[in-house]
LUMRORO-577761 format. One line per field, with one value per residue (C-alpha): residue number from 0; x, y, z. Coordinates in nm, 3 decimals, always signed. Layout:
% residues N
resi = (NUM  ...)
X = (X  ...)
Y = (Y  ...)
Z = (Z  ...)
//
This chain:
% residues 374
resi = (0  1  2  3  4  5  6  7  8  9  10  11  12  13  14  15  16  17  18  19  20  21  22  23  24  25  26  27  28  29  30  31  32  33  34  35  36  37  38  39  40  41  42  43  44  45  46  47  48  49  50  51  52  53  54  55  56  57  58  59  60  61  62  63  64  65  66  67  68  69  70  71  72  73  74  75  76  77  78  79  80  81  82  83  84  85  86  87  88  89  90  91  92  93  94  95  96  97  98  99  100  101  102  103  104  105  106  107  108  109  110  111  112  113  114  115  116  117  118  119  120  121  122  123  124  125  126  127  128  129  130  131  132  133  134  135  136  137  138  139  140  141  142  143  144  145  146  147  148  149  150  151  152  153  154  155  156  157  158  159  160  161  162  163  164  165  166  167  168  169  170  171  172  173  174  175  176  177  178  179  180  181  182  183  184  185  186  187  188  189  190  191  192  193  194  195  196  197  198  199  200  201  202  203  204  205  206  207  208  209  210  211  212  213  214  215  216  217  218  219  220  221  222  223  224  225  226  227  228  229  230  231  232  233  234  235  236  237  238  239  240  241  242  243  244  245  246  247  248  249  250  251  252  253  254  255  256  257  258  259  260  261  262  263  264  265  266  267  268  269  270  271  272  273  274  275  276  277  278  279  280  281  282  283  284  285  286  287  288  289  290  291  292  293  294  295  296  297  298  299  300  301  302  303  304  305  306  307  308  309  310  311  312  313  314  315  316  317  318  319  320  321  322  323  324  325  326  327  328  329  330  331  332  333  334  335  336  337  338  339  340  341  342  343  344  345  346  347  348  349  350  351  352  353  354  355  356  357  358  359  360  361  362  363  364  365  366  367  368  369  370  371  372  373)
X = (-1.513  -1.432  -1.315  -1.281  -1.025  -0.629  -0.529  -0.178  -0.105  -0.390  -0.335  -0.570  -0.580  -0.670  -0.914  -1.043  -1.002  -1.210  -1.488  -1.490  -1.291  -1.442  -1.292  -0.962  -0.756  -0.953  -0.773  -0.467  -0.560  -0.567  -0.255  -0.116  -0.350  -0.214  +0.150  +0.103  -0.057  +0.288  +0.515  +0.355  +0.325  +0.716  +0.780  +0.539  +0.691  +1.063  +0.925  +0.808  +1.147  +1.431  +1.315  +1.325  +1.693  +1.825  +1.700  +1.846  +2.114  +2.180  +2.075  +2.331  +2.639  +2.514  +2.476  +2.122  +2.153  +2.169  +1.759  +1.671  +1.710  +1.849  +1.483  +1.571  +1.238  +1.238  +1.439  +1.217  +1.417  +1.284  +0.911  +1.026  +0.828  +0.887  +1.259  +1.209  +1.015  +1.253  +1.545  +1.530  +1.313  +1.680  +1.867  +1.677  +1.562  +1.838  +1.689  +1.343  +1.523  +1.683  +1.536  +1.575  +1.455  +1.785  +2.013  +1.690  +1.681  +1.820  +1.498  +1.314  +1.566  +1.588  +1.228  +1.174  +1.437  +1.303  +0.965  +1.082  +1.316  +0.953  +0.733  +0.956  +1.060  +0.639  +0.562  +0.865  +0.732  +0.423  +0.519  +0.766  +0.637  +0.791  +1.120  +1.017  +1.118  +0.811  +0.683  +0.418  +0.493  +0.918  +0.975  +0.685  +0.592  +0.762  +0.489  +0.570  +0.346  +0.094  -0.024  -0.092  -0.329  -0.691  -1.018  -1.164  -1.466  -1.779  -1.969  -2.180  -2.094  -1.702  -1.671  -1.865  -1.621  -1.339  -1.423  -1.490  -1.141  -0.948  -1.075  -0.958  -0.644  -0.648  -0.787  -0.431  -0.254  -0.520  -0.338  -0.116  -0.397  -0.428  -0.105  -0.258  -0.245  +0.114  +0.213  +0.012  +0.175  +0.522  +0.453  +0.670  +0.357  +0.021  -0.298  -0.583  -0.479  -0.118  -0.229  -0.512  -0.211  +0.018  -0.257  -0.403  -0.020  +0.012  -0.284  -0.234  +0.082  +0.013  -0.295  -0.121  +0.103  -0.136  -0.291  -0.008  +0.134  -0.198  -0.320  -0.031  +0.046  -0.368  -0.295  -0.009  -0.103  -0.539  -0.728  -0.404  -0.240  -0.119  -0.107  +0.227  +0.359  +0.703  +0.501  +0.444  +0.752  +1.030  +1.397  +1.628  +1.910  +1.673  +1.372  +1.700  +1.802  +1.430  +1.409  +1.688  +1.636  +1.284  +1.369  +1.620  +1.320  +1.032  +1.329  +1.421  +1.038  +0.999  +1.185  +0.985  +0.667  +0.741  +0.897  +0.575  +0.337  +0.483  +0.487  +0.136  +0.100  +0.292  +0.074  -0.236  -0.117  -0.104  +0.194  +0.399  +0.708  +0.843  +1.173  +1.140  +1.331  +1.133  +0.834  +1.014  +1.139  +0.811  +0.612  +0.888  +0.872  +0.523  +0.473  +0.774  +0.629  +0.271  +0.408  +0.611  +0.319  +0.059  +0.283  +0.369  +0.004  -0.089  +0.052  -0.132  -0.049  -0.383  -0.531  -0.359  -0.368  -0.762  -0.788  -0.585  -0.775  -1.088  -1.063  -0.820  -0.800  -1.176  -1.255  -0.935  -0.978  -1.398  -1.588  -1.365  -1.347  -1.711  -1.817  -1.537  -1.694  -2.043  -1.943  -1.723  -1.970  -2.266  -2.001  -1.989  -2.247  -2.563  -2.664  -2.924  -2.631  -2.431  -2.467  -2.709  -2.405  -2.232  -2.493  -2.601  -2.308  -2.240  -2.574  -2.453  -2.124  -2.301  -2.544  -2.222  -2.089  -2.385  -2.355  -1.977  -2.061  -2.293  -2.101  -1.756  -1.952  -2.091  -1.788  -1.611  -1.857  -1.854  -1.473  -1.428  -1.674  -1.470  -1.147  -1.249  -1.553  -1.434)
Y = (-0.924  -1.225  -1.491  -1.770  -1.525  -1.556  -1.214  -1.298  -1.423  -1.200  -1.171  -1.092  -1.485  -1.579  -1.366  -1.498  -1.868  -1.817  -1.604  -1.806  -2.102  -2.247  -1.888  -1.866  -1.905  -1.585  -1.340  -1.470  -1.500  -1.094  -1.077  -1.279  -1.007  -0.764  -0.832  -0.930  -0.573  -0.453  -0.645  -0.600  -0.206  -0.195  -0.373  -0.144  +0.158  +0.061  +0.018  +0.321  +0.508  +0.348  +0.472  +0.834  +0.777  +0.657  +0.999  +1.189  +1.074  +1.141  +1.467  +1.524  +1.388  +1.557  +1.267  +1.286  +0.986  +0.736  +0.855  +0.938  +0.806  +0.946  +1.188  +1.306  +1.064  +0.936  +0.573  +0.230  +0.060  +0.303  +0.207  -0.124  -0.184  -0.564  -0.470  -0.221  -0.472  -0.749  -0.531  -0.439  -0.792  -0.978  -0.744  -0.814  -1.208  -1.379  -1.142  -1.332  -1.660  -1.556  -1.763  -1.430  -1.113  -0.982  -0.869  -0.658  -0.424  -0.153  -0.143  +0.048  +0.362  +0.423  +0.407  +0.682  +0.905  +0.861  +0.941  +1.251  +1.385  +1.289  +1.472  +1.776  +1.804  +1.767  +2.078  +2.267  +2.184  +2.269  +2.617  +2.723  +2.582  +2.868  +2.727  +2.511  +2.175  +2.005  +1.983  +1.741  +1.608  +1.727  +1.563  +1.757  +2.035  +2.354  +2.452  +2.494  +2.321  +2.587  +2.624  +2.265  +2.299  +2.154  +2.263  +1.928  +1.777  +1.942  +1.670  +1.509  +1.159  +1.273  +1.354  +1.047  +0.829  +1.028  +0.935  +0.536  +0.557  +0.778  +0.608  +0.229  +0.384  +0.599  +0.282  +0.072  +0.306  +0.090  -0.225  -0.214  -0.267  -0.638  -0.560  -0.368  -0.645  -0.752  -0.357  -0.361  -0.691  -0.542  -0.188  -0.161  -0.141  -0.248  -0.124  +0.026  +0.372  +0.339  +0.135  +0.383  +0.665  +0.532  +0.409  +0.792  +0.896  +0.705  +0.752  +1.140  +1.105  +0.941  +1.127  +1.418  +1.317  +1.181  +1.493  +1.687  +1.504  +1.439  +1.822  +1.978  +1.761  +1.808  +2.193  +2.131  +1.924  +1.959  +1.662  +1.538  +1.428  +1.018  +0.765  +0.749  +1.065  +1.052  +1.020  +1.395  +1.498  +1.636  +1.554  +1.754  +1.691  +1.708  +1.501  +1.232  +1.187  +1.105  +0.851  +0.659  +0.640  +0.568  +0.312  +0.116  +0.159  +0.013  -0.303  -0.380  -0.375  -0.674  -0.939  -0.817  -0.884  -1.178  -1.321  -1.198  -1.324  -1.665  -1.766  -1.670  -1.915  -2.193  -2.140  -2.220  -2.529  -2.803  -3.004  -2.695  -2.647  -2.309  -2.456  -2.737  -2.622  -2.765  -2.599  -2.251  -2.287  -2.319  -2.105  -1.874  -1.901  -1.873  -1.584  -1.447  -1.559  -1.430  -1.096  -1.056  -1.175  -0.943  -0.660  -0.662  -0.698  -0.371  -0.063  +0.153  +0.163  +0.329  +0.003  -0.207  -0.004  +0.057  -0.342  -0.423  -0.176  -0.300  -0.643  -0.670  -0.349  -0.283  -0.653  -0.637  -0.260  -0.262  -0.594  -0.838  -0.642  -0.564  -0.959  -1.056  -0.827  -0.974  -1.350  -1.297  -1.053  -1.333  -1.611  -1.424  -1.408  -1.300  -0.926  -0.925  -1.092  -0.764  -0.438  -0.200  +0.021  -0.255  -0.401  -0.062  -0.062  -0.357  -0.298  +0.008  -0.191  -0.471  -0.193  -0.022  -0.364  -0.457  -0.133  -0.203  -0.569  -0.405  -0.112  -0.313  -0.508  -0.193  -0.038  -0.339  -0.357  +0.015  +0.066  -0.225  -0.026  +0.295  +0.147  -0.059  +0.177  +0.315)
Z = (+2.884  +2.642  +2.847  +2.634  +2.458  +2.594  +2.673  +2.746  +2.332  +2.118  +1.738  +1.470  +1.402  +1.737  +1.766  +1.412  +1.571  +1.822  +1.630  +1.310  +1.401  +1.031  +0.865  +1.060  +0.728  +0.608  +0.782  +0.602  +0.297  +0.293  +0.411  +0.138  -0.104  +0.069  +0.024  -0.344  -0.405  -0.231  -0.437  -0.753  -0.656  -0.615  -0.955  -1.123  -0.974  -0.993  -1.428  -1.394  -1.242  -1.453  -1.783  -1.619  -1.438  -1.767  -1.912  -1.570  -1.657  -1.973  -1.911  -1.618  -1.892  -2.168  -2.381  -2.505  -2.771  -2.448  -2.464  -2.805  -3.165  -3.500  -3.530  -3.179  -3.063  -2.706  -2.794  -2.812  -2.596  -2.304  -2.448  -2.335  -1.999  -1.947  -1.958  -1.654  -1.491  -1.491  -1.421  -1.033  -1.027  -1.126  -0.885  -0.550  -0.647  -0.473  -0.151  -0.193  -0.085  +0.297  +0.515  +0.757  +0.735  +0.940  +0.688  +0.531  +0.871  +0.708  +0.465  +0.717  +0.722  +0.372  +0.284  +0.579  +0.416  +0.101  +0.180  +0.402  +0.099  -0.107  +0.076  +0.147  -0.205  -0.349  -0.137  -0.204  -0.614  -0.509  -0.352  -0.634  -0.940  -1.134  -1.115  -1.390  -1.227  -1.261  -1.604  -1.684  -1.992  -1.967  -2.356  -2.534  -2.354  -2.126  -1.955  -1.538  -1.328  -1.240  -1.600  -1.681  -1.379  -1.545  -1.332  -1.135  -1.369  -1.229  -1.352  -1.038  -1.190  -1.235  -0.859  -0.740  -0.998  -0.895  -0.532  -0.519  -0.717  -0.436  -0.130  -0.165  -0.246  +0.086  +0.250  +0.202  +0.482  +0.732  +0.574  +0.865  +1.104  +1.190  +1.360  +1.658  +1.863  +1.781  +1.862  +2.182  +2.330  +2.234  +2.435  +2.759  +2.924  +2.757  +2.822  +2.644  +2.699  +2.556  +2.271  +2.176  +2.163  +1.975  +1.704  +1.750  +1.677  +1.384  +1.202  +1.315  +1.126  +0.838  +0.737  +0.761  +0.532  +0.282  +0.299  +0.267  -0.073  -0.196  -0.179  -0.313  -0.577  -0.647  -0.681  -0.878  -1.164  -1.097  -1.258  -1.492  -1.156  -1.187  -0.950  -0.972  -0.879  -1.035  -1.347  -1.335  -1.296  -1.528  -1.512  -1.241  -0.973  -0.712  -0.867  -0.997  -0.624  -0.476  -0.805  -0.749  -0.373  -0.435  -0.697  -0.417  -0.141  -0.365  -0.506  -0.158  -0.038  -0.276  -0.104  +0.246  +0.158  -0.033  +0.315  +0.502  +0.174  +0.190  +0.597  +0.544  +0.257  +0.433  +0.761  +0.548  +0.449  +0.705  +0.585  +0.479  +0.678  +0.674  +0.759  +0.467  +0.171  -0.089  +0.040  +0.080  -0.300  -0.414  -0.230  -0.280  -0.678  -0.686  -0.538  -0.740  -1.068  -0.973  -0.851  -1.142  -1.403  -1.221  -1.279  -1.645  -1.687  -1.474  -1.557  -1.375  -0.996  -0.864  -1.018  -0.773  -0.482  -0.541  -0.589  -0.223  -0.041  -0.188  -0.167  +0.160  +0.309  +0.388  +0.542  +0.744  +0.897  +0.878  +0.786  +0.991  +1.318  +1.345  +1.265  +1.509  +1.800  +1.685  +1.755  +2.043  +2.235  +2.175  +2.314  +2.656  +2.909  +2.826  +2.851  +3.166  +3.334  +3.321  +3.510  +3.381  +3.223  +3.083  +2.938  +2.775  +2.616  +2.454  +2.299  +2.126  +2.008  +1.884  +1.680  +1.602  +1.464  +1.276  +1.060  +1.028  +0.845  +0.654  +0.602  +0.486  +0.237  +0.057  +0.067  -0.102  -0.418  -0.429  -0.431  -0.681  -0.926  -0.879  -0.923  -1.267  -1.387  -1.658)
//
């Protein structure tokens, strides 16, 4: 339809480079947002998880004053976030410098099986809450789940709040989207048909499983739920295992998206040489230092996640497509040059696309209200 468009090489930043060839670097530029929301997420959640494996395990030896002072008061030095912070960020640092993503391969796996053993274990919580292995506040209180439940604010304003602050979080599962095109030119056999299944299958997938989690940990906790789950959690075997597995998924995410953040970097600047050490160093410690600053500064991780999928998430999987179709469609031939169906169609599309600009934008002010309105 596009034919000053390359079918056989298509990526979200040729497609930009043709639309916008004066915003091609835009594109990127949420990427790198993108991948800074990711690595400051995993240092804010591996924080949040060491205090409460120190504590599992002290409860597992029996040795309570690892955790607690002389007035049997949780200890200060677990009050210590910058500590918990720069702990897993020490660990995985010398990771952030590989020049190859290669030895990380085994990243993939162990995130899976940690968000499996997650997901099971948050229903099976859900479903038994009796057994007392979910307390929301395990050092001062013993009630089970199911009676710290607190009725949803029926406030109009609460819901509408409560809203613009859920949905740039749900938003960041589209993240993943500008690499559709990547995914379709890797299929066996690419067409329009077997790309639109396996993006139906994935999104079938994943919502499901955002629902899933999201519902019964809802109807577990009510309005006190966090946006960091483990935060509602008491201390057991099973709830230590799926922290410390989460804790080495969320350190070994780190160095990933801080090799993804900074070959976007280097791509946006012309004399950058991925392959140039002095510009990998610093592009490397940058993105280290701002991940690293950005996450002793946030401690709450629906913050961050609400901020991504506000500010990158939304253009990337609404705004961005839409204007794209918009300037490509009016590059082609003109409409009474195309059948009578065709042309009826890209009509609707370009309608369609108008209302997505327009659309993305509102969405983008809206969700950044929600996720700093306070």
């Amino acid at each position: 339809m596009y034919p000053s468009v390359n079918r056989d090489a298509l990526s979200f930043a040729d497609i930009a480079s043709h639309a916008t060839p004066r915003l091609t670097f835009l594109p990127t530029v949420l990427v790198i947002v993108t991948c800074l929301g990711s690595a400051v997420s995993a240092l804010v959640v591996a924080g949040d998880i060491l205090p409460d494996i120190v504590k599992d395990l002290a409860l597992i030896f029996h040795h309570t004053p690892w955790v607690e002072d002389s007035d049997g008061n949780v200890d200060s030095y677990l009050l210590n976030r910058p500590t918990w912070v720069t702990l897993p960020l020490v660990f995985v640092l010398p990771l952030c410098f590989l020049h190859s993503i290669t030895p990380l391969h085994y990243v993939g796996i162990i995130t899976c099986i940690t968000v499996v053993y997650l997901i099971v274990l948050v229903f099976v919580l859900f479903l038994f809450p009796s057994a007392g292995a979910c307390l929301l506040y395990p050092t001062s209180s013993s009630k089970t789940c199911a009676e710290n439940v607190v009725a949803y604010p029926a406030s109009a304003s609460s819901l509408v709040h409560s809203f613009l602050l859920a949905c740039p979080i749900f938003f960041v599962s589209f993240s993943i989207i500008y690499q559709v095109l990547p995914v379709h030119n890797a299929l066996r056999y690419p067409s329009l048909t077997t790309t639109r299944r396996a993006t139906a299958g994935a999104l079938v997938f994943s919502g499901l499983t955002y629902l899933l989690v999201s519902v019964s940990a809802y109807l577990t906790f009510g309005d006190r739920v966090q946006g960091n789950l483990f935060k509602n959690y008491g201390n057991t075997g099973a709830l230590a295992v799926s922290r410390v597995m989460m804790l080495a998924a969320v350190a070994l995410l780190f160095p990933l998206v801080i090799f993804a953040a900074r070959a976007s970097l280097l791509s946006l600047i012309p004399s950058a040489s991925l392959f140039a050490s002095h510009h990998f160093v610093s592009a490397t410690v940058v993105l280290v230092v701002v991940s690293y600053l950005l996450a002793l500064s946030f401690t709450d991780l629906s913050i961050i996640l609400g901020t991504v999928g506000a500010l990158a998430t939304v253009p990337v999987s609404l705004t961005l497509p839409s204007l794209y179709f918009l300037r490509l469609s009016s590059l082609s031939p003109t409409l009474s040059s195309l059948p009578a169906e065709e042309e009826g169609k890209t009509r609707r599309w370009r309608v369609a696309a108008r209302i997505g600009v327009g659309l993305g934008v509102v969405m983008t002010v809206l969700f950044m209200y929600g996720t700093y309105a306070t």
